[in-house]
C-alpha positions in Angstrom: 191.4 241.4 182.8 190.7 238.0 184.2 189.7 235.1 182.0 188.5 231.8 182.0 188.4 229.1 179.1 186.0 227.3 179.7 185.3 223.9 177.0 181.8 222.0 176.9 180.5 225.5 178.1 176.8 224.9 177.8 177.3 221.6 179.5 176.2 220.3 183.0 179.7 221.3 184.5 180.6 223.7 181.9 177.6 226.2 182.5 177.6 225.8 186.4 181.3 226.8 185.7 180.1 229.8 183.3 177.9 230.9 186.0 180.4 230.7 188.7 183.5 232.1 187.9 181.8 234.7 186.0 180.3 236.2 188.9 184.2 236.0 190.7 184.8 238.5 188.0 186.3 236.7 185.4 185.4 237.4 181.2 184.2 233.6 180.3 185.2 232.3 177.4 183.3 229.4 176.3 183.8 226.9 173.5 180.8 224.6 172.6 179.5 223.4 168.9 177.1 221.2 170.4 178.1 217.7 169.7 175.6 216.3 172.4 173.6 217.2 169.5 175.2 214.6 167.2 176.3 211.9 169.8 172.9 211.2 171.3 170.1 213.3 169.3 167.8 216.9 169.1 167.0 216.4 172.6 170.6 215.6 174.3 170.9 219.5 172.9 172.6 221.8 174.7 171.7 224.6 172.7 169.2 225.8 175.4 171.7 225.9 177.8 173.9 228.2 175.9 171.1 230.3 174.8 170.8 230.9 179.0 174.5 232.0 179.2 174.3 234.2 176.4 171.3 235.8 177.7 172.7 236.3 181.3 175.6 236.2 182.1 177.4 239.6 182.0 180.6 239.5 178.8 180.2 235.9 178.0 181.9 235.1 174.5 180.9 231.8 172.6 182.4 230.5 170.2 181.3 227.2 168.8 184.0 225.3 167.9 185.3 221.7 167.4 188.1 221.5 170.7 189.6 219.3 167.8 190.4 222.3 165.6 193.9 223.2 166.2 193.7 226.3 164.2 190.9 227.6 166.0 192.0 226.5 169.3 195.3 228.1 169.2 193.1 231.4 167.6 191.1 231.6 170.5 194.1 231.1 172.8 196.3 233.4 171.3 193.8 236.3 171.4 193.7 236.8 175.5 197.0 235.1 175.5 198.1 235.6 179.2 195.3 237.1 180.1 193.9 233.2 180.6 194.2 232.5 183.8 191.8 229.5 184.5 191.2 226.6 182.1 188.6 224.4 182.5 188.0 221.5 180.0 185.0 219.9 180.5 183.6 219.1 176.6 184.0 215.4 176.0 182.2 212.5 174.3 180.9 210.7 177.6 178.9 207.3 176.5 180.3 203.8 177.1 178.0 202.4 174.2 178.3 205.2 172.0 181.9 205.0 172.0 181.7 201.3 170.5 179.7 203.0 167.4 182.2 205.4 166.6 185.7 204.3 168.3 187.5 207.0 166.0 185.6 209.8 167.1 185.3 209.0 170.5 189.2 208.7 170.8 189.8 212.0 168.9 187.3 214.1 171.0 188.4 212.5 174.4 192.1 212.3 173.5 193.4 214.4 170.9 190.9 217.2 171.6 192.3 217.3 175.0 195.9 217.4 173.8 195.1 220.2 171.6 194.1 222.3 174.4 197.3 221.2 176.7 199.3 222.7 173.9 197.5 225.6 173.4 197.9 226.3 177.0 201.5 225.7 176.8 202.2 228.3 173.9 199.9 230.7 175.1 199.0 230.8 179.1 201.6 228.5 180.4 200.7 230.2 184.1 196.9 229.5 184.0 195.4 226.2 186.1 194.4 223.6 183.7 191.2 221.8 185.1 190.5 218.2 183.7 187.1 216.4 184.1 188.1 212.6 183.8 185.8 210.1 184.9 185.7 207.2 187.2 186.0 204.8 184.2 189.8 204.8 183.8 189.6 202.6 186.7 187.6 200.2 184.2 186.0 197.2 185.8 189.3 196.3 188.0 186.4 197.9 191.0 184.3 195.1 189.8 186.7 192.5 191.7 185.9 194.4 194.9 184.6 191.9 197.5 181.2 192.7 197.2 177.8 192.2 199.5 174.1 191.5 197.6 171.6 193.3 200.3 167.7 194.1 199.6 168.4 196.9 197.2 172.2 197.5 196.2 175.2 195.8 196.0 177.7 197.0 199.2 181.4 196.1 200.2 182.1 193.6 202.6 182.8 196.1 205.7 186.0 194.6 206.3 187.6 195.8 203.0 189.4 199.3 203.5 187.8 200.5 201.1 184.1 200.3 202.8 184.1 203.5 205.1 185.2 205.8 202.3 184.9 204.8 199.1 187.7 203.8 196.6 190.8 206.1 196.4 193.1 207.1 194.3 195.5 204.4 194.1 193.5 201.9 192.9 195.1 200.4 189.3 194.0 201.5 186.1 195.8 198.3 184.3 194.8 194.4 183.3 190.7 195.6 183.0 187.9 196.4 180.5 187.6 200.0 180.5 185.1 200.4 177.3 186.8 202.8 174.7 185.1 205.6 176.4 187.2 204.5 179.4 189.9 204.2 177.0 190.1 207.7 175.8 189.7 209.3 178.9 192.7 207.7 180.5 194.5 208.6 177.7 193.5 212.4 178.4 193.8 212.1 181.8 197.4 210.8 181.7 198.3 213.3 179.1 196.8 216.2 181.3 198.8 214.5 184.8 201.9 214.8 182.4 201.7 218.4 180.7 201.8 219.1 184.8 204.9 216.4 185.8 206.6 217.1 182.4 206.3 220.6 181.2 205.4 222.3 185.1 202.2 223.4 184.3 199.4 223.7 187.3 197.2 220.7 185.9 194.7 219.2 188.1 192.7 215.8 186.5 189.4 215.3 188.5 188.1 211.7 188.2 184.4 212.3 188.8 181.6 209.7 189.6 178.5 210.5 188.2 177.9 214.0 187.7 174.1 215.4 187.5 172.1 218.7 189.0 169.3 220.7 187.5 171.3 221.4 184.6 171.8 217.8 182.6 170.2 217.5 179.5 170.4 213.4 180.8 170.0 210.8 177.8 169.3 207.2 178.0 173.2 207.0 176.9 174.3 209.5 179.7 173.8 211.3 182.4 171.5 208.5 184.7 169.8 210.6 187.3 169.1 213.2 185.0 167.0 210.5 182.6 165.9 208.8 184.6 163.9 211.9 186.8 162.9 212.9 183.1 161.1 209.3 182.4 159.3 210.0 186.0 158.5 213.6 184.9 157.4 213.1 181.4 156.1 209.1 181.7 158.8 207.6 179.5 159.8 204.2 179.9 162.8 203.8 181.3 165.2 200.4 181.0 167.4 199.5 183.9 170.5 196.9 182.6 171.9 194.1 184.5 173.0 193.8 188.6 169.5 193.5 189.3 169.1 197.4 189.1 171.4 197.1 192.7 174.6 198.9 191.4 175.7 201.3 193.1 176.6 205.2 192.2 177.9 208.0 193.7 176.5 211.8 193.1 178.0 214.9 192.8 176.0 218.2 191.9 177.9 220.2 189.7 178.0 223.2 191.9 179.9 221.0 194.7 182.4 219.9 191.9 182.7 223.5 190.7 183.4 224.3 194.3 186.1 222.1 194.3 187.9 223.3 190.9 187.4 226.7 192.8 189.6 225.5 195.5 192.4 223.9 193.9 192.7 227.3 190.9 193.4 229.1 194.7 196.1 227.2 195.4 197.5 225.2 192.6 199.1 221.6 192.7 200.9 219.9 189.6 199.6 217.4 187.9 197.5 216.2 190.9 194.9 213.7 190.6 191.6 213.4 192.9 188.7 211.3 193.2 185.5 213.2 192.9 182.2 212.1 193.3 179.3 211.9 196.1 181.4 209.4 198.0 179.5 208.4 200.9 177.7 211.7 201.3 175.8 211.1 197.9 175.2 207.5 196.7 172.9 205.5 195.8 171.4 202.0 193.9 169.6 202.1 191.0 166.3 200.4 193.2 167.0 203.6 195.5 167.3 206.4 193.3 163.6 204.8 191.4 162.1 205.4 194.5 163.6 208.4 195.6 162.0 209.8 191.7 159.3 208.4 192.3 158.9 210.1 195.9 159.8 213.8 194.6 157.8 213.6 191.3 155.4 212.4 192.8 154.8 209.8 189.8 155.7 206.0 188.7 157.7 205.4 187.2 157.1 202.6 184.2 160.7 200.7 183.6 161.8 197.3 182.4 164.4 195.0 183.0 167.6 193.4 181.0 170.2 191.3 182.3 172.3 192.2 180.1 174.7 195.1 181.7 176.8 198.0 179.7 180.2 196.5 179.0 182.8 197.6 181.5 179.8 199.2 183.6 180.5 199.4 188.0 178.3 197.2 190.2 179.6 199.1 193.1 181.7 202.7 193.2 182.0 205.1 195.2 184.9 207.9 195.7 187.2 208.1 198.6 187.4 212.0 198.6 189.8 212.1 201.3 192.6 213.0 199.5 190.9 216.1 198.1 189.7 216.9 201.2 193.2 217.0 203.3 194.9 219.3 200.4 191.7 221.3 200.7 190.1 221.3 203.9 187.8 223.9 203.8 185.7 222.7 200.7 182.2 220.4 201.5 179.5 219.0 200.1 176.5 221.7 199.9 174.0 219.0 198.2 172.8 216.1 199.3 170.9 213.2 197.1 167.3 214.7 197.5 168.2 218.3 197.1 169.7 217.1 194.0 166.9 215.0 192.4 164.9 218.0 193.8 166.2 220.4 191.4 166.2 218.4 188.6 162.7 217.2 188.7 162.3 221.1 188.8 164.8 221.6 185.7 162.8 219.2 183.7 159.8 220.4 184.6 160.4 224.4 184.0 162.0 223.1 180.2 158.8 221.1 179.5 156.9 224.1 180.2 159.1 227.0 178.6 159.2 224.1 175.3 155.6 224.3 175.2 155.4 228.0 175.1 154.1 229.7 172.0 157.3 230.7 169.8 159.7 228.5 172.1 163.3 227.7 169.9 163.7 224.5 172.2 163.3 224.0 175.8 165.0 226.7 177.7 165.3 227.0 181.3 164.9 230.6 182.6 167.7 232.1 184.6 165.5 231.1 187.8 165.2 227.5 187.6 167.4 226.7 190.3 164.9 229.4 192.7 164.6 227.6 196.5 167.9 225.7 196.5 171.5 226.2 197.8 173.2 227.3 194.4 171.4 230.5 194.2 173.9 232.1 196.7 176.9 229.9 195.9 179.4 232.3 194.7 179.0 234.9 197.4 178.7 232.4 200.4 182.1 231.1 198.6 183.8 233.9 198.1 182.8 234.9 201.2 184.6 231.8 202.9 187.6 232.1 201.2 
């Protein structure tokens, strides 16, 4: 028997991950409790989301702990023991400003929840791959010193840097900057991951993502941008857009291309390795664009506001260099693109606004066919099939 752990389970990444390597055969093991729930309110909830995994995919096991509970950690791992062969941890407290409220429980979820499940690997499945989902923020502000362009609509790099073709790589410092405490605790994790790999020899790859969406984000004012801010379009929410002029720049990556990557490296294992992963220049766009762009594919306006005032430690211009990913791995791509991506979330949104409203409804759940019309329905077997 084949399993995967997988942590933030009914997350973005988590349940795309649920889905996937379920259907490569695997028994999924998920560990959730929900603490989307407590960081950002009843309708950051991923409670739907797990309700869909329970519902349909084949052997899934949930269990709904804290990843901070040593005791129940090492319990779960010690009951399929070396049967574990994949671990992905995805589960995290991901807000800059949130972070500030609660700097002890940020750091404890982001760091010591992620050096509970090193260790538990360690003991218990020392030969699985151990998947990290760090973020683009242990870079902190340091891209911020970039030389950068003002155009109509977005910030851009001054085309002479190296960094202009393909985005910022790997080797860019994490030191001397404002990271926010969010950015703070991830590095932390991220270094401790990179190190349970170069100290102890176990296959751990950190992934340092840019910003993450699909149909699948429960997105927040305090996370999760796209997702929001297609949600304001959808539902006619006001929507507040802070500092840079709304020009930063981001870069996108659907969570079924970044599960296609982890896919990748668990078939052929590095130690701790460390990748860029986001849209890169594939995927990007400014806050001006992507307004338009929801505007386009809902088909509504959007009603937002203004404030100078930007998050602390928040990019005015990133996007990944995916390069180095890409020449260890040279047979993974991109299957989304920006508009297929706020397509399907415009279409998430709207199918939970209309299952919520249904007589009886627990919360708004997304039946198993939301994502109906658009690449991911065939992903695992036009990936298995290629590899």
């Amino acid at each position: 028997m084949k399993v995967a752990v997988i942590t933030g389970s009914a997350g973005l990444i988590g349940a795309e991950a649920v889905d996937f390597w379920a259907a490569q055969g695997f028994l999924t093991v998920g560990i959730d409790n929900d603490l989307r729930r407590y960081f950002f309110g009843p309708e950051a909830s991923t409670a739907w989301s797990r309700r869909r995994l329970v519902k349909t995919v084949p052997g899934y096991r949930h269990y709904s702990v804290d990843i901070r509970d040593r005791k129940a950690i090492l319990g779960i791992f010690a009951e399929y023991s070396s049967d574990i062969r994949f671990v992905l941890h995805t589960a995290a407290q991901p807000s800059h400003d949130w972070a500030a409220r609660e700097p002890l429980t940020d750091f404890s979820v982001n760091a010591e929840g992620t050096l509970v499940l090193l260790e538990a690997t360690r003991r218990h499945c020392p030969e699985a791959v151990f998947v990290f989902t760090s973020t683009n923020k242990v870079y902190g502000d340091a891209p911020n010193r970039l030389p950068l362009v003002e155009l109509a609509t977005r910030w851009e790099l001054d085309p002479t840097h190296p960094y202009a073709e393909r985005g910022i790589d790997e080797c860019l410092s994490v030191d001397q900057c404002k990271h926010s405490l969010f950015g703070a605790s991830k590095l932390a994790a991220d270094v401790l991951v990179q190190e349970y790999g170069r100290y102890f020899g176990l296959k751990t790859g950190v992934f340092r993502g840019g910003c993450l969406t699909g149909g699948g984000h429960s997105g927040t004012e305090l996370h999760g941008f796209l997702s929001y801010l297609m949600r304001c379009c959808v539902e006619g929410r006001p929507y507040t857009v802070f500092g840079y002029r709304g020009k930063q720049v981001r870069d996108n990556i659907h969570s079924g291309d970044l599960v296609n990557m982890f896919w990748h490296f668990y078939q052929n294992p590095r130690v701790g390795e460390v990748y860029n992963a986001g849209g890169s220049r594939h995927s990007h766009c400014s806050m001006l664009e992507a307004i338009a762009l929801c505007e386009e594919i809902s088909g509504n306006k959007l009603n937002w506001n203004y404030t100078d005032t930007n998050r602390i430690g928040d990019h005015i211009w990133y996007v990944s260099d995916v390069s180095k990913f890409r020449s260890h791995y040279p047979d993974w791509s991109y299957r989304y693109d920006l508009p297929a991506t706020l397509a399907q979330i415009c279409q998430g949104w709207r199918q939970r606004r209309e299952a919520a409203s249904r007589p009886g409804a627990q919360a708004a759940f997304v039946p198993s066919e939301w994502t109906e019309g658009f690449p991911a329905v065939n992903l695992q077997e036009s990936l298995v099939a290629s590899s």
